[in-house]
C-alpha positions as CSV (number, residue, x, y, z in Angstrom):
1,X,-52.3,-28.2,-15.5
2,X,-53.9,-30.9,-13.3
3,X,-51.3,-31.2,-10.8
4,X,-51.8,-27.2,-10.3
5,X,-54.9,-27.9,-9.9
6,X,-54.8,-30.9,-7.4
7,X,-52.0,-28.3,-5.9
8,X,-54.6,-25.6,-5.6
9,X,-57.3,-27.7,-3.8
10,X,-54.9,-29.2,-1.2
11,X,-53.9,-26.0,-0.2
12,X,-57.3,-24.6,0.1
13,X,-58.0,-27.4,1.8
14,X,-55.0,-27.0,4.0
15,X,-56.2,-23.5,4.6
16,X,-59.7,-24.1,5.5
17,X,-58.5,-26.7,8.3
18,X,-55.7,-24.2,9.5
19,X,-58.9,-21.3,9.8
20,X,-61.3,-23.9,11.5
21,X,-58.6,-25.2,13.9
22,X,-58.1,-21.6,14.9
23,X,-61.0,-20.5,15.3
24,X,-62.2,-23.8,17.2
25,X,-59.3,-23.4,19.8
26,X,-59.7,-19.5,20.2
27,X,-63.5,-20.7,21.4
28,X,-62.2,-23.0,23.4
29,X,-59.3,-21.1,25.4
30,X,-62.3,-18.0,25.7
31,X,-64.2,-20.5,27.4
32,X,-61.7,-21.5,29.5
33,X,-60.3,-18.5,30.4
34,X,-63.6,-17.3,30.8
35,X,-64.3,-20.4,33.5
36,X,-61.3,-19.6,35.2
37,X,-62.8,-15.5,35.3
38,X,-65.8,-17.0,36.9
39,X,-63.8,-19.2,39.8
40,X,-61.9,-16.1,40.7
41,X,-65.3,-14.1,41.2
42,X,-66.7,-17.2,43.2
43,X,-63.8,-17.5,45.3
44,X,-63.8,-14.1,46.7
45,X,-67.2,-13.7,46.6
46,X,-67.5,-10.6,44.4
47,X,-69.6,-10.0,41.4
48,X,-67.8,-9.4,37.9
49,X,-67.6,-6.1,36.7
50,X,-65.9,-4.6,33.3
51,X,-63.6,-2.3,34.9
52,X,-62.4,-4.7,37.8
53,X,-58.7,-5.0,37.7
54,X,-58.5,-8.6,37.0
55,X,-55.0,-9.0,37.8
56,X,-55.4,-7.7,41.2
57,X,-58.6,-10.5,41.7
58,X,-56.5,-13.4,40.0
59,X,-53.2,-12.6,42.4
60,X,-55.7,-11.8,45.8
61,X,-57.1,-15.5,45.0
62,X,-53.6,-17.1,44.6
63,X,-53.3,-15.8,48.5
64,X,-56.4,-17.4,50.0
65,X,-56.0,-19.7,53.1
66,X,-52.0,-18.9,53.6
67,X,-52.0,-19.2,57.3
68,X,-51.4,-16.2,59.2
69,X,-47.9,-16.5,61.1
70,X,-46.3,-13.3,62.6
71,X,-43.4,-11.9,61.2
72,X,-44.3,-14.2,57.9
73,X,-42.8,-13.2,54.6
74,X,-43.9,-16.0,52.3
75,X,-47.0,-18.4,50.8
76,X,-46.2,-20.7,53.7
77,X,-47.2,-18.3,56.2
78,X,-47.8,-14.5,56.2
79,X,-48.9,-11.2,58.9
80,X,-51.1,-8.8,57.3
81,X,-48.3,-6.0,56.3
82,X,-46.5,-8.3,54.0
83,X,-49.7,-10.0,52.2
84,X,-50.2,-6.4,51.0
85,X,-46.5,-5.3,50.7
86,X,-46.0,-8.2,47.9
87,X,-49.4,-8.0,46.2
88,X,-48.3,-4.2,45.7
89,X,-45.2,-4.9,44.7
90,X,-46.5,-7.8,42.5
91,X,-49.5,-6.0,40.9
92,X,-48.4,-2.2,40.9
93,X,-44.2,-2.3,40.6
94,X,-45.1,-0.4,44.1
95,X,-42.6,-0.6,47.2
96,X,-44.3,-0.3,50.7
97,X,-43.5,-0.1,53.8
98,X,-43.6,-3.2,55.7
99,X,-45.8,-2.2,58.4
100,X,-49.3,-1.1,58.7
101,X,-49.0,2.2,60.4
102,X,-46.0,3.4,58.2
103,X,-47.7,2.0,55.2
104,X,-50.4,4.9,56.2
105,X,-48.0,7.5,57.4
106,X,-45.9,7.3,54.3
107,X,-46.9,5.6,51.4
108,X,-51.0,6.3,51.4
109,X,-53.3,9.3,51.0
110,X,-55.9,9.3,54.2
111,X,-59.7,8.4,52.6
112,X,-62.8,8.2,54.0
113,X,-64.7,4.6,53.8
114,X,-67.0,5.9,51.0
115,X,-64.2,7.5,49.0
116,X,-62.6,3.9,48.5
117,X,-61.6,2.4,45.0
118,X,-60.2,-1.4,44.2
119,X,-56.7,-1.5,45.3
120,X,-56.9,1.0,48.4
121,X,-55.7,-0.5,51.6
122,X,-57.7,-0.3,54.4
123,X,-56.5,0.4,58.5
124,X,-57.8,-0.6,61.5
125,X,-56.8,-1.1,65.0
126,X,-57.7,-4.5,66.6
127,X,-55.5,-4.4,69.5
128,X,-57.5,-2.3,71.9
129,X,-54.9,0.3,71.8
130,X,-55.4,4.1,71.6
131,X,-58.5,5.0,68.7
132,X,-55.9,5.9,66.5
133,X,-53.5,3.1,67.1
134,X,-52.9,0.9,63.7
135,X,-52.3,-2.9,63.6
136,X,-53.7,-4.1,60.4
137,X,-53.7,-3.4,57.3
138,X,-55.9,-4.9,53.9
139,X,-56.4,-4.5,50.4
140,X,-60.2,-2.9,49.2
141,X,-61.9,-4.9,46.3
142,X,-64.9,-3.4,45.8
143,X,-68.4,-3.4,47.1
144,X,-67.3,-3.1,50.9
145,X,-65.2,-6.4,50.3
146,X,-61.4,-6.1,51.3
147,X,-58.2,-8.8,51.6
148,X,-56.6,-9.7,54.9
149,X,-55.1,-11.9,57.2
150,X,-57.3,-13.1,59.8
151,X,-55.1,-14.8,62.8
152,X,-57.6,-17.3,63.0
153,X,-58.7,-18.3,59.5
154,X,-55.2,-17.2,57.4
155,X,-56.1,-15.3,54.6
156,X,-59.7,-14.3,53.6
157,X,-61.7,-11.7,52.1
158,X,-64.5,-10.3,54.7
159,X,-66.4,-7.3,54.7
160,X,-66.4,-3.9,56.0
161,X,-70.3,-3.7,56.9
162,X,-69.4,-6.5,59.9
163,X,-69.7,-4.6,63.1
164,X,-66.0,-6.3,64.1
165,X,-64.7,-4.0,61.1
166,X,-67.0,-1.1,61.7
167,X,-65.8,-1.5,65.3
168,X,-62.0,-1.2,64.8
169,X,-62.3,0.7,61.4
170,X,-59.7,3.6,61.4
171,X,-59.3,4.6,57.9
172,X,-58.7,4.1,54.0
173,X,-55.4,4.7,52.5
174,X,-55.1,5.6,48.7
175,X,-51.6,5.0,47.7
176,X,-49.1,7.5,46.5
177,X,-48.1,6.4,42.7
178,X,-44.9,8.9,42.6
């Protein structure tokens, strides 16, 4: 009967630990995970929200500061058309065309600036061409923040509401999930 007993109290013992480990190192990855939410948030200068789509924030981050080379098709250096070709493709399972004016013409929906949701893309012309000329292309996160390439500067989150983008805005682009 005693070595039941002794038997019993080891494994509640046993038990106990197992339930405080757990419970200890779920705390601890929620913290961390949560620290890691925050740097996201900081680093492209948004504010968090419960609806954002995290994963789109996480892999828009991972991009930050790849040069801007054109032509480029990878994390060493990239042109506007592919940095939203493979977050698409990464984040939505979503094939695009690979540049800007044919991502408009046949993957996206024409919207209006104030009609724009996370994960639109976003036109402009910067080349000085016709008005309705198209050259670059980014990704909208929210609160008039977007994803891009700058030539200067590589990739970089900036915002709508600068007169350079009010300047050479053209249009939003929701794209077609068929």
């Amino acid at each position: 009967m005693r070595v039941t007993a002794q038997k019993l109290t080891y494994t509640r013992c046993l038990i106990l630990c197992g339930l405080a480990l757990g419970l200890f190192s779920c705390s601890t990855t929620r913290h961390i995970e949560k620290e890691r939410s925050n740097e996201v948030y900081v680093a492209l200068g948004l504010n968090k929200g419960h609806k954002d789509n995290f994963e789109l924030y996480k892999e828009a981050v991972s991009w930050l500061h790849v040069p801007h080379v054109d032509g480029g098709r990878s994390r060493s250096g990239t042109d506007c058309s592919f940095l939203v070709y493979s977050i698409y493709k990464t984040i939505y399972s979503k094939t695009l065309e690979r540049n800007s004016a044919d991502m408009l013409h046949n993957n996206c929906k024409r919207i209006s600036k104030c009609k724009l949701k996370e994960g639109d893309l976003v036109f402009f012309n910067t080349g000085g061409k016709s008005k309705s000329h198209i050259n670059h292309v980014g990704i909208y996160l929210k609160d008039h923040r977007f994803l891009h390439t700058s030539t200067s500067r590589g990739v970089m989150v900036s915002d709508l509401e600068e007169d350079y983008y009010k300047k050479t805005w053209i249009c939003g682009g929701r794209v077609n999930h068929d």
